[in-house]
N, C-alpha and C positions, 0 to 999 in steps of 0.2 A: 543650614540647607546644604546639601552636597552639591558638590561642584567638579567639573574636569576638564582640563584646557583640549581646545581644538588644536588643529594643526597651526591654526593663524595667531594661536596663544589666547583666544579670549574666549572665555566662559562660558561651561553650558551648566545650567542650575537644574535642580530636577524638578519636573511637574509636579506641582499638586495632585492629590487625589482624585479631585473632580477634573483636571486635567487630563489625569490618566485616562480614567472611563471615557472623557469623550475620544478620546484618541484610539483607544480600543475599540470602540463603538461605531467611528469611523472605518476602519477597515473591515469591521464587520459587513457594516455595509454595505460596501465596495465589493466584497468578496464573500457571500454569506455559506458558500458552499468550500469555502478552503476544508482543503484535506494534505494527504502526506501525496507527495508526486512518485514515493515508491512503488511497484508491483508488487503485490500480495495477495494471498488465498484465504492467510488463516493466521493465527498466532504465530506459528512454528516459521511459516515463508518469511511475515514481516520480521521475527527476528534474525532470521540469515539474511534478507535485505537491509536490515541498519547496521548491523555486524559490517558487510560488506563495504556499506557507506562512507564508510572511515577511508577520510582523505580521497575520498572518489564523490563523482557526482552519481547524482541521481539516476540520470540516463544511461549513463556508463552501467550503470549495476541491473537497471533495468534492460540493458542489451544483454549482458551476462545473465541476468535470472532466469530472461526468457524461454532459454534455452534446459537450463541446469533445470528449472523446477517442472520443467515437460517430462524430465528422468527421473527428478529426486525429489521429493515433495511432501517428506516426512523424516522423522531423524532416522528409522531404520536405512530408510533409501542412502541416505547420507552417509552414514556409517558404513554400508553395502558396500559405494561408488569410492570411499577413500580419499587420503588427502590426492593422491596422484590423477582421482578421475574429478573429483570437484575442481582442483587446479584448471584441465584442461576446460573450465567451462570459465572461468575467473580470472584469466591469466593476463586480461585486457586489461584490468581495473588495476589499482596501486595498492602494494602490498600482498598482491596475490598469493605467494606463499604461505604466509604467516596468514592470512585468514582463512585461506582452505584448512591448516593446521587446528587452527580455533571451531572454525564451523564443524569439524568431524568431532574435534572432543567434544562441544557443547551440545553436538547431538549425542554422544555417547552417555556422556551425562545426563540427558534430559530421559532418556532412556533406563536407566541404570538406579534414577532418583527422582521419578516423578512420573512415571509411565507415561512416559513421552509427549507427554503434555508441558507447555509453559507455564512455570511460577507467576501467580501474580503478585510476589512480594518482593520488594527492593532487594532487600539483605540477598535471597535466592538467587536472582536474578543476576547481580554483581558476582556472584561468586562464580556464575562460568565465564571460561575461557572467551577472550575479547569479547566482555561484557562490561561497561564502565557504567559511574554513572549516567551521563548521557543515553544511552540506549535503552539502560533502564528507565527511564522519566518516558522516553519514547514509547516503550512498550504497555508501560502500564495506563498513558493517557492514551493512546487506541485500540490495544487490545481490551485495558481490564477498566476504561472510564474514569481512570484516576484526575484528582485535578493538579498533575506535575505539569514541571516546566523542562523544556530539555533545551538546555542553551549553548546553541554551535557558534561559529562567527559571525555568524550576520545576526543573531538575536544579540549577541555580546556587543559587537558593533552597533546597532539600532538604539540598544539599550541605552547605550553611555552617549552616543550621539543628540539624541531628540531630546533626554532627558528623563526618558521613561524609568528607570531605571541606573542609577550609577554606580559602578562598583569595578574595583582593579581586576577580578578576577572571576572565572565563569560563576563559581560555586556563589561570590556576591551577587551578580547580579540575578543570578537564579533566587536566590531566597528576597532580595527584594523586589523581583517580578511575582513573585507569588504573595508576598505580604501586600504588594501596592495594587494589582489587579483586582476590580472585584471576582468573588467566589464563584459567580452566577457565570462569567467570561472566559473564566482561566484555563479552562480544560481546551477550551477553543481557540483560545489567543498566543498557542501555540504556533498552529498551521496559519495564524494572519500573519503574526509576528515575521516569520522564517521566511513568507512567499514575499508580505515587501522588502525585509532585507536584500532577499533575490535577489528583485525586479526590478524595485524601485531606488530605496535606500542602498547603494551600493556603494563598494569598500572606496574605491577610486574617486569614483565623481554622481555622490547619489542626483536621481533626479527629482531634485526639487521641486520642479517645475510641473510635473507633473501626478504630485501626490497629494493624496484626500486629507492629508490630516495635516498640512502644512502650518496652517491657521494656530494648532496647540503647539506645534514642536517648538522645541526650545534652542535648534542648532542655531547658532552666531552666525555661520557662514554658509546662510539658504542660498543656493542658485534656485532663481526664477524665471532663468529666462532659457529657452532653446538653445 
C-alpha cells in the first residue's frame, strides 16, 4: 500500500477504493453544484481564463477578464487588441507579459489552424503557446465533457494528504485520481476536489474541523477542534 510521511513524520496510507467513492461522494454532497470560480462565455473565454490562471488566482483573473472580454471575446478580437493592448487589461495578475504574449499567439493559432474554434483534443491543445497539460484536462473536462483530472496544488496536496491519492508528482497523482475515482464521478470530482483544497483542506493549517468527509481521510495529523 502507498504511503507518505506528513510533516510530523507519520504515515498517510492510501484509501481503499470504497474509501475513495465515499469520500468523493461526500463532497458531492456537500457541494452538488461545484463548478470552476472562473468567468467564461464560451470555449475560447475559459481558455484565456486558465491560461491566465497560472500562478494568479481566480479572482484576480476574473477582475482582469472582466474588463478585457467586454472588448475582446474572440481570437480575432485578440489578435486585433495585441500583446501591448491585452497587457493593459492583465497587467494586475502575475506573469502579465508573457501571457499576453501566449494569449495573442494562441489566438492566432486557433485562427490560422482551426477556424478559431477550440480543439477538443489533448495533443492540439498542448501544442499552443501556454497551454500545458493542466489547462488541457481543464478544457477538455468543461468545455468538451472529458473525464480528465487537472491537478493544481491543492488537488496535489489534498491528494497525497487524505490519502486519496499518492504520488511525488502532479502527473502520479493525476493518473491515479483517475484510475481510483469511480468513472461515473470523475468528470466532476474535479471542481469538489479543487474547491475543498481551497476552502477547506488547506496548505498551512487545513480545517479539519470542519470537513464532511473527515470520517474516511486518512491524514495522521487531523485538527478537530477550533
Amino acid at each position: 500500500m502507498a504511503e507518505k510521511n506528513t510533516t510530523s513524520g507519520k504515515k498517510v496510507t492510501a484509501m481503499s477504493l470504497a474509501e475513495v467513492r465515499d469520500f468523493i461522494e461526500i463532497l458531492a454532497k456537500e457541494n452538488p453544484d461545484a463548478k470552476s470560480e472562473l468567468n467564461y462565455t464560451s470555449p475560447y473565454t475559459l481558455l484565456v481564463a486558465v491560461v491566465l490562471s497560472a500562478q494568479a488566482t481566480d479572482a484576480s483573473v476574473n477582475k482582469a477578464t472582466e474588463k478585457l472580454f467586454k472588448i475582446a471575446s474572440t481570437p480575432a478580437d485578440i489578435v486585433a487588441l495585441g500583446e501591448d493592448g491585452v497587457a493593459q487589461y492583465i497587467n494586475s495578475i502575475g506573469l502579465w507579459r508573457a501571457k499576453s504574449r501566449n494569449v495573442v499567439a494562441l489566438s492566432q493559432q486557433l485562427i490560422e489552424h482551426y477556424n478559431s474554434e477550440v480543439p477538443g483534443e489533448r495533443k492540439a491543445l498542448e501544442a499552443l503557446p501556454g497551454v500545458g497539460r493542466k489547462t488541457a484536462n481543464v478544457i477538455l473536462n468543461i468545455a468538451f465533457n472529458q473525464n480528465t483530472m487537472a491537478v493544481d496544488t491543492h488537488i496535489f496536496r489534498l491528494g497525497n494528504r487524505t490519502g486519496l491519492a499518492i504520488g511525488k508528482d502532479v502527473l502520479a497523482v493525476e493518473k491515479a485520481l483517475v484510475r481510483r475515482i469511480p468513472k461515473e464521478l470523475l468528470r466532476d470530482s474535479h471542481h469538489w476536489l479543487i474547491l475543498h483544497g481551497r476552502y477547506i483542506c488547506k496548505a498551512r493549517k487545513p480545517e479539519c474541523w470542519r470537513c464532511p468527509a473527515t470520517e474516511v481521510c486518512h491524514y495522521p495529523d487531523k485538527n478537530l477542534v477550533v
